[in-house]
N, CA, C and O atoms as a printed pandas DataFrame, in Angstrom:
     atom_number atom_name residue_name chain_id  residue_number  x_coord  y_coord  z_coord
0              1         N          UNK        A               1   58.447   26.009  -53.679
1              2        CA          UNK        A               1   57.027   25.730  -53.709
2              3         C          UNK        A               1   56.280   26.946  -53.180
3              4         O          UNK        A               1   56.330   27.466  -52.065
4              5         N          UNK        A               2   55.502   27.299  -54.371
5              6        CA          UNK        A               2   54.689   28.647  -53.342
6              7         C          UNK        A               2   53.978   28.137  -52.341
7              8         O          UNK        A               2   53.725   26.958  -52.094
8              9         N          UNK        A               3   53.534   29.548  -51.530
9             10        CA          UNK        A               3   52.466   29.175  -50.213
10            11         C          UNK        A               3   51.171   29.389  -50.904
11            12         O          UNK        A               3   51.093   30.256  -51.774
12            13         N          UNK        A               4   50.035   28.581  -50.543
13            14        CA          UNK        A               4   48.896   28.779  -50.401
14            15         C          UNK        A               4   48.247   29.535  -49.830
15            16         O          UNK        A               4   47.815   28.598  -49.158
16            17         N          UNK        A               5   47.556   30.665  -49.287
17            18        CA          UNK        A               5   46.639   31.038  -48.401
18            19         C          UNK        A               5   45.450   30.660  -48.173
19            20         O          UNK        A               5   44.758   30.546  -49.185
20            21         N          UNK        A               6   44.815   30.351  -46.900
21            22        CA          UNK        A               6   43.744   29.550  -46.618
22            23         C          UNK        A               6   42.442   29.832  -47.485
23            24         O          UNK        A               6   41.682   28.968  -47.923
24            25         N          UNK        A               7   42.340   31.103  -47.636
25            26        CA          UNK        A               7   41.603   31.823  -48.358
26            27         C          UNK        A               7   41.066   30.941  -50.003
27            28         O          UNK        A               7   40.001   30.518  -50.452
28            29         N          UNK        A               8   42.509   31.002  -50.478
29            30        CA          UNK        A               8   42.643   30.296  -51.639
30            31         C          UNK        A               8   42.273   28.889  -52.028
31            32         O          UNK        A               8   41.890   28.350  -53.066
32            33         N          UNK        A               9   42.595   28.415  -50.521
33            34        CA          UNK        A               9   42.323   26.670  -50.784
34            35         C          UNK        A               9   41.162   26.644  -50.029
35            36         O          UNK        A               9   40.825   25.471  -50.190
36            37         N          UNK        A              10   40.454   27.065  -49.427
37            38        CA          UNK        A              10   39.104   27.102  -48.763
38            39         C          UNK        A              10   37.989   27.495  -50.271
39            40         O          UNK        A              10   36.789   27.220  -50.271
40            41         N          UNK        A              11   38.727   28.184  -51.479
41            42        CA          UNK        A              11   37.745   28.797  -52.613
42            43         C          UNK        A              11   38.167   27.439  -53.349
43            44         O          UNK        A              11   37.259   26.623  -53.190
44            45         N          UNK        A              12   39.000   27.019  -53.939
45            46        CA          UNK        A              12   39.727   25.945  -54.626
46            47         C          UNK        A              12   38.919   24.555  -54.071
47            48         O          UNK        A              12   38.612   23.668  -54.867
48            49         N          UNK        A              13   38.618   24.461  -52.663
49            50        CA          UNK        A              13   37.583   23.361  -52.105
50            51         C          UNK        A              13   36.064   23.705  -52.579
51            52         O          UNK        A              13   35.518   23.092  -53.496
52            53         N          UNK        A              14   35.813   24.131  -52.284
53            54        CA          UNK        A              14   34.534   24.938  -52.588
54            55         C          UNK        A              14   34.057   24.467  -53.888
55            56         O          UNK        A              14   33.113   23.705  -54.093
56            57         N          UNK        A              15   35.018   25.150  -54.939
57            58        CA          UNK        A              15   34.903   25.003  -56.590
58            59         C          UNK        A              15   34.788   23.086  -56.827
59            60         O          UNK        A              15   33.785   22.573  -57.323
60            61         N          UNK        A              16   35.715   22.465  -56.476
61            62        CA          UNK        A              16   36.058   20.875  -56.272
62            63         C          UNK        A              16   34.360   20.604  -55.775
63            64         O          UNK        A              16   33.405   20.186  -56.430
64            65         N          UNK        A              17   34.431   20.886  -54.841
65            66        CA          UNK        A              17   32.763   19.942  -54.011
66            67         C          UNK        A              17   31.739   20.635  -54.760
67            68         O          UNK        A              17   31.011   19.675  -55.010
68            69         N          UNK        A              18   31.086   21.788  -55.377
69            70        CA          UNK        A              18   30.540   22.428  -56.056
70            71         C          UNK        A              18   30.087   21.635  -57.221
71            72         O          UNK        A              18   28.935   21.263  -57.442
72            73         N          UNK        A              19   31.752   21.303  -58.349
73            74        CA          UNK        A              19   31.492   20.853  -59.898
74            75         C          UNK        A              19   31.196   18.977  -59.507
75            76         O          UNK        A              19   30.608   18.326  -60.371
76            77         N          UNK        A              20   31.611   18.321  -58.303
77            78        CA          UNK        A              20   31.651   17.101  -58.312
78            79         C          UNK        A              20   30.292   16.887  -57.651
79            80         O          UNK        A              20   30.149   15.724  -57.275
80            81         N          UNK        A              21   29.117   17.798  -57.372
81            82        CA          UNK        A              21   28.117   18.202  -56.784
82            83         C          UNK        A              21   26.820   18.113  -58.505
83            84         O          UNK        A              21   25.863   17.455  -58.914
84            85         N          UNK        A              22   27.509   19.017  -58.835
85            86        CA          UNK        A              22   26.576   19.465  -60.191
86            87         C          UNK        A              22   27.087   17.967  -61.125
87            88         O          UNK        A              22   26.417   17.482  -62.036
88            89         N          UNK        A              23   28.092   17.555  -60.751
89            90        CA          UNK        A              23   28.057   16.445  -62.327
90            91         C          UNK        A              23   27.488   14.848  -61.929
91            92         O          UNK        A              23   27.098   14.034  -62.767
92            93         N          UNK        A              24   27.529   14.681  -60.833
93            94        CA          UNK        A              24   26.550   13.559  -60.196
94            95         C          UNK        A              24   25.266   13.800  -59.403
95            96         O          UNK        A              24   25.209   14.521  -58.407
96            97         N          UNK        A              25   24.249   13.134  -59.933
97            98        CA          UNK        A              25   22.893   13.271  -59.770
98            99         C          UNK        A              25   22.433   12.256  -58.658
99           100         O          UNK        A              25   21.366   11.996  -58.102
100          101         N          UNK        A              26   23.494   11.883  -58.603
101          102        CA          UNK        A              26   23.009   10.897  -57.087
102          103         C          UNK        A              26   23.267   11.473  -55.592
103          104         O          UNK        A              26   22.829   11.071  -54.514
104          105         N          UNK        A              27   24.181   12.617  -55.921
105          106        CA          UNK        A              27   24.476   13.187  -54.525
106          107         C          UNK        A              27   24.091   14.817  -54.906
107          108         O          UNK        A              27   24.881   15.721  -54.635
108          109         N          UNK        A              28   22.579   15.106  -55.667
109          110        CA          UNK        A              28   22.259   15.657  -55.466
110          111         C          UNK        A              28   21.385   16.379  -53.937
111          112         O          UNK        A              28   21.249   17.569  -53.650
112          113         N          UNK        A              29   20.944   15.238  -53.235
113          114        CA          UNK        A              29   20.477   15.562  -51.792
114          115         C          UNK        A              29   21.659   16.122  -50.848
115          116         O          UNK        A              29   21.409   16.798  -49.851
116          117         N          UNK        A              30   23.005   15.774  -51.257
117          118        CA          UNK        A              30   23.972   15.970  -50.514
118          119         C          UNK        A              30   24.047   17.758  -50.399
119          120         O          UNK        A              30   24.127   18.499  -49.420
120          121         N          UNK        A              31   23.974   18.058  -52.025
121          122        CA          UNK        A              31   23.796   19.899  -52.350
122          123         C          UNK        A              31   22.892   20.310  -51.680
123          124         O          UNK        A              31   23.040   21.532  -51.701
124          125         N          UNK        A              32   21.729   19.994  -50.875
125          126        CA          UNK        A              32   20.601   20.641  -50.411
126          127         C          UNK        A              32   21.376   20.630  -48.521
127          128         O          UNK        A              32   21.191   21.432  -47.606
128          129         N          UNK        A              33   22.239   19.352  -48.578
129          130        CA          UNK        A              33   22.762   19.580  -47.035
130          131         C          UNK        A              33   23.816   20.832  -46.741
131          132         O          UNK        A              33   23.794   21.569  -45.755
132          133         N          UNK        A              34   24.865   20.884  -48.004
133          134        CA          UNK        A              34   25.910   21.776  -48.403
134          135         C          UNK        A              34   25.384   22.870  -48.030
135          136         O          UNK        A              34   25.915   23.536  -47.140
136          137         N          UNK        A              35   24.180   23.279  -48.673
137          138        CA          UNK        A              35   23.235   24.540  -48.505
138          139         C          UNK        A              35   22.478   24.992  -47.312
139          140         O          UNK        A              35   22.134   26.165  -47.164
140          141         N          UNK        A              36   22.183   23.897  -46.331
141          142        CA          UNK        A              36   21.783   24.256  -45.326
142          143         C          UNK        A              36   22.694   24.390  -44.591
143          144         O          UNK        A              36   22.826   25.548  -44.195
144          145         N          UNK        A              37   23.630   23.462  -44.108
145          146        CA          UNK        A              37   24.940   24.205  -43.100
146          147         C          UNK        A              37   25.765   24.417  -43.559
147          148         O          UNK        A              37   26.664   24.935  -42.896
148          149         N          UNK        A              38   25.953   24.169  -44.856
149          150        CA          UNK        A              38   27.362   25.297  -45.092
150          151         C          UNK        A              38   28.764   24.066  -44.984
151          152         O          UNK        A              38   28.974   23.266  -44.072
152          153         N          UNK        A              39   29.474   24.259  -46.120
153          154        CA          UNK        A              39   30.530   23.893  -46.000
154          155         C          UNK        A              39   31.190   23.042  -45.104
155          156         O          UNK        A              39   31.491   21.848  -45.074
156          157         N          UNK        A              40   31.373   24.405  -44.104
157          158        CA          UNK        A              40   32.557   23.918  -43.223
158          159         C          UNK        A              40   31.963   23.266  -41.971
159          160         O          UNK        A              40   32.629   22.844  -41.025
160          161         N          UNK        A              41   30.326   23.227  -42.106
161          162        CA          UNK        A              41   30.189   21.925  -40.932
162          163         C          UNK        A              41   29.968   21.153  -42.032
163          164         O          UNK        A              41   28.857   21.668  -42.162
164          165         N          UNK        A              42   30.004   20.545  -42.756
165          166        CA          UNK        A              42   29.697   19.363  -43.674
166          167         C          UNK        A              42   31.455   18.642  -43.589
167          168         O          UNK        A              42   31.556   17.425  -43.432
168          169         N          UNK        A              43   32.591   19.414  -43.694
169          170        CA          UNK        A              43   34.087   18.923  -43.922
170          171         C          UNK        A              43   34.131   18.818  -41.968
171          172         O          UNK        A              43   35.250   18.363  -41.733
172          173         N          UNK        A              44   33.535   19.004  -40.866
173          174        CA          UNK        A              44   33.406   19.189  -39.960
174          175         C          UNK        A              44   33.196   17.500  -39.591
175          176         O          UNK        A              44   34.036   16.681  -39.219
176          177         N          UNK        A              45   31.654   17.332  -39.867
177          178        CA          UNK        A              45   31.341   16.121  -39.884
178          179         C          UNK        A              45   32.005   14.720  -40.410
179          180         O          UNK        A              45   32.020   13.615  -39.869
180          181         N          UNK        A              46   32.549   15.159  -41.656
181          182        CA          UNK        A              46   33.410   14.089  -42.610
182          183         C          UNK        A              46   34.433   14.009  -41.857
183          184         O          UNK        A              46   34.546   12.784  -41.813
184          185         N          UNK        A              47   35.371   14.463  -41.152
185          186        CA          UNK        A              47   36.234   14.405  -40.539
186          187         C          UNK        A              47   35.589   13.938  -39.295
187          188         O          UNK        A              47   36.081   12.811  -39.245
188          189         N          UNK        A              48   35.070   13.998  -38.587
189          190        CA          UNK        A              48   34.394   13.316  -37.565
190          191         C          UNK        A              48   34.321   11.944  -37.416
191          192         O          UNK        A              48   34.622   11.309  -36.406
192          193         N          UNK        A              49   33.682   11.282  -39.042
193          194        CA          UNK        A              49   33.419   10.361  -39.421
194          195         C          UNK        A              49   34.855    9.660  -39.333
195          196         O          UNK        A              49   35.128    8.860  -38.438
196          197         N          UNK        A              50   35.665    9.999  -40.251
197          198        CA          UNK        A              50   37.059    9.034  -40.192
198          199         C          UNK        A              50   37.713    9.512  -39.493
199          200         O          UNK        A              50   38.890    9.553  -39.851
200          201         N          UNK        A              51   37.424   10.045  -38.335
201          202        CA          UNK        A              51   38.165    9.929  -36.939
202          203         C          UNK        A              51   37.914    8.970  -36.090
203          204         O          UNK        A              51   38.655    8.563  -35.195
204          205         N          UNK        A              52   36.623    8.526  -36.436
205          206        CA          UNK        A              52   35.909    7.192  -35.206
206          207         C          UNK        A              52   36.058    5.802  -36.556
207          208         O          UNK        A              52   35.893    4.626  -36.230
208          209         N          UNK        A              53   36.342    6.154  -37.833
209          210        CA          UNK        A              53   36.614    5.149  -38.342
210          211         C          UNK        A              53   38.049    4.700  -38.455
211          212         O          UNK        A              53   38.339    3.567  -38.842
212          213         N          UNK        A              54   38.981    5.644  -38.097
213          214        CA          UNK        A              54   40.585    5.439  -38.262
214          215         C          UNK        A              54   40.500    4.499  -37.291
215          216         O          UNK        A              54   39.399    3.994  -37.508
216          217         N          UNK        A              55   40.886    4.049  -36.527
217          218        CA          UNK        A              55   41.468    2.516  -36.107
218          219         C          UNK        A              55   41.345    1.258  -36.325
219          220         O          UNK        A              55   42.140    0.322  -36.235
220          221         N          UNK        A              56   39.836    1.361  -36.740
221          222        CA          UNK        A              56   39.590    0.037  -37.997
222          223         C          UNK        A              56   40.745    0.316  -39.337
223          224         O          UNK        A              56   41.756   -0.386  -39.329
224          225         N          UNK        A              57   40.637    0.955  -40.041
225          226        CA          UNK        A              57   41.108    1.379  -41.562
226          227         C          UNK        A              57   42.557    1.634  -41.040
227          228         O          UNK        A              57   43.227    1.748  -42.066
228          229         N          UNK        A              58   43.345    1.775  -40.000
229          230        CA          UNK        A              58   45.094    1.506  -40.010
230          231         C          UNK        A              58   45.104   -0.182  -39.739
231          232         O          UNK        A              58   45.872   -0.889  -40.394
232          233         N          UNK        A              59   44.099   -0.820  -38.622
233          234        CA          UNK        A              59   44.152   -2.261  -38.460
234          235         C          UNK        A              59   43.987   -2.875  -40.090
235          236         O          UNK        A              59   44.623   -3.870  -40.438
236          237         N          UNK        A              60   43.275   -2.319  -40.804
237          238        CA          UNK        A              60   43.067   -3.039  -42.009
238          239         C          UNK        A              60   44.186   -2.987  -42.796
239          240         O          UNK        A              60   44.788   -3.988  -43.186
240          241         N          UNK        A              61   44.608   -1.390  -43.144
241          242        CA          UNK        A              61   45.797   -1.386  -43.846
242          243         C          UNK        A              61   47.004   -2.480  -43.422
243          244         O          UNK        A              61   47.587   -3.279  -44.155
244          245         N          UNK        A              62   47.207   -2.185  -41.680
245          246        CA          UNK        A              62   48.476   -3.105  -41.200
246          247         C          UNK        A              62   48.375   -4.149  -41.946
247          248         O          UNK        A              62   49.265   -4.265  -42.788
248          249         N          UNK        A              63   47.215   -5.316  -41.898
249          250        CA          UNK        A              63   47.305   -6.306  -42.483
250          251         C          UNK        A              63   47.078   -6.791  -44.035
251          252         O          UNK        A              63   46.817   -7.953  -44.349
252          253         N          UNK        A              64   47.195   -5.911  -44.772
253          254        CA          UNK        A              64   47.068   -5.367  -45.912
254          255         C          UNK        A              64   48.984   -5.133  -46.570
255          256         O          UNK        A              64   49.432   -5.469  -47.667
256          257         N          UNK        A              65   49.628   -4.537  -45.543
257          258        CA          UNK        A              65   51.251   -4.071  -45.922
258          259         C          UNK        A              65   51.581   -5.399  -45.938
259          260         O          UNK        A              65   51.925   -6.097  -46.891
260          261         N          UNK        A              66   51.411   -5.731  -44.546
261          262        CA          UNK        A              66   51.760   -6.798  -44.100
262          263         C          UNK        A              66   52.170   -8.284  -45.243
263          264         O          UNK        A              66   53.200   -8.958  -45.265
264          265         N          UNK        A              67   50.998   -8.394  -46.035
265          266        CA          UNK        A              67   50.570   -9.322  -47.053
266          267         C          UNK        A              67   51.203   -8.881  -48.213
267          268         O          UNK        A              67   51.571   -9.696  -49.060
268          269         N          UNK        A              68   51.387   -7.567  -48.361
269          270        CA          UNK        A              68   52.486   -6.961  -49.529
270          271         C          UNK        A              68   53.902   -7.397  -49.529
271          272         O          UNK        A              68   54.656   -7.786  -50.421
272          273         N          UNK        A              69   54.017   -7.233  -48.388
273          274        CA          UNK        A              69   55.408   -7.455  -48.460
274          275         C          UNK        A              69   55.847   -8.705  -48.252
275          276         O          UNK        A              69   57.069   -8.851  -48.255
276          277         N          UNK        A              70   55.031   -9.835  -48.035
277          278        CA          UNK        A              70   55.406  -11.708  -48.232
278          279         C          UNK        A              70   55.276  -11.160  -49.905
279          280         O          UNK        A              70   56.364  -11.008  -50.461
280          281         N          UNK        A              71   54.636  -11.005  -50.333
281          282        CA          UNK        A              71   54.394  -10.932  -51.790
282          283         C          UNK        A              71   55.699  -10.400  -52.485
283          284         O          UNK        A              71   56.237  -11.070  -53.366
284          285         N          UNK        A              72   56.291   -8.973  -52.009
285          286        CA          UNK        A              72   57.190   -8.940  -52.744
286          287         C          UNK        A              72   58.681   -9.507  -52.481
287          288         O          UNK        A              72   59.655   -9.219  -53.176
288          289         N          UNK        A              73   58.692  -10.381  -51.332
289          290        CA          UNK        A              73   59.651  -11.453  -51.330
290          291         C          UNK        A              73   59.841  -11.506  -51.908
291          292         O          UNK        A              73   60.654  -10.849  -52.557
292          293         N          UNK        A              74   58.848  -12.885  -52.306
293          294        CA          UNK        A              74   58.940  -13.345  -53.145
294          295         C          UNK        A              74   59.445  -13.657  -54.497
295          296         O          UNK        A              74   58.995  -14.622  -55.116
């Protein structure tokens, strides 16, 4: 498996949030935030976000597996 360089996947992100930016018109306000701070406090924040949301969303999943697997007893 080749290596990546950060470089590469920091441009490769960029391009991703950029075209999924330009092809929905509903998160056009989002491009005007992109533009004012920049990137990497915007992936800053998002990560922020499901850091204070991760312990709800593993409690949910648990009981979520949980219910999978009576199911595939079955």
């Amino acid at each position: 498996m080749p290596k990546i360089s950060g470089a590469k996947l920091l441009a490769a992100t960029t391009a991703v949030v950029v075209l999924v930016l330009a092809c929905n018109l509903e998160l056009l306000p989002l491009a005007l935030l992109v533009d004012a701070i920049g990137l990497d406090v915007l992936a800053l924040l998002l990560g922020a976000q499901i850091a204070a949301a991760w312990p709800g969303l593993r409690a949910g999943a648990a009981g979520l597996l949980r219910r999978a697997r009576l199911l595939l007893r079955l």
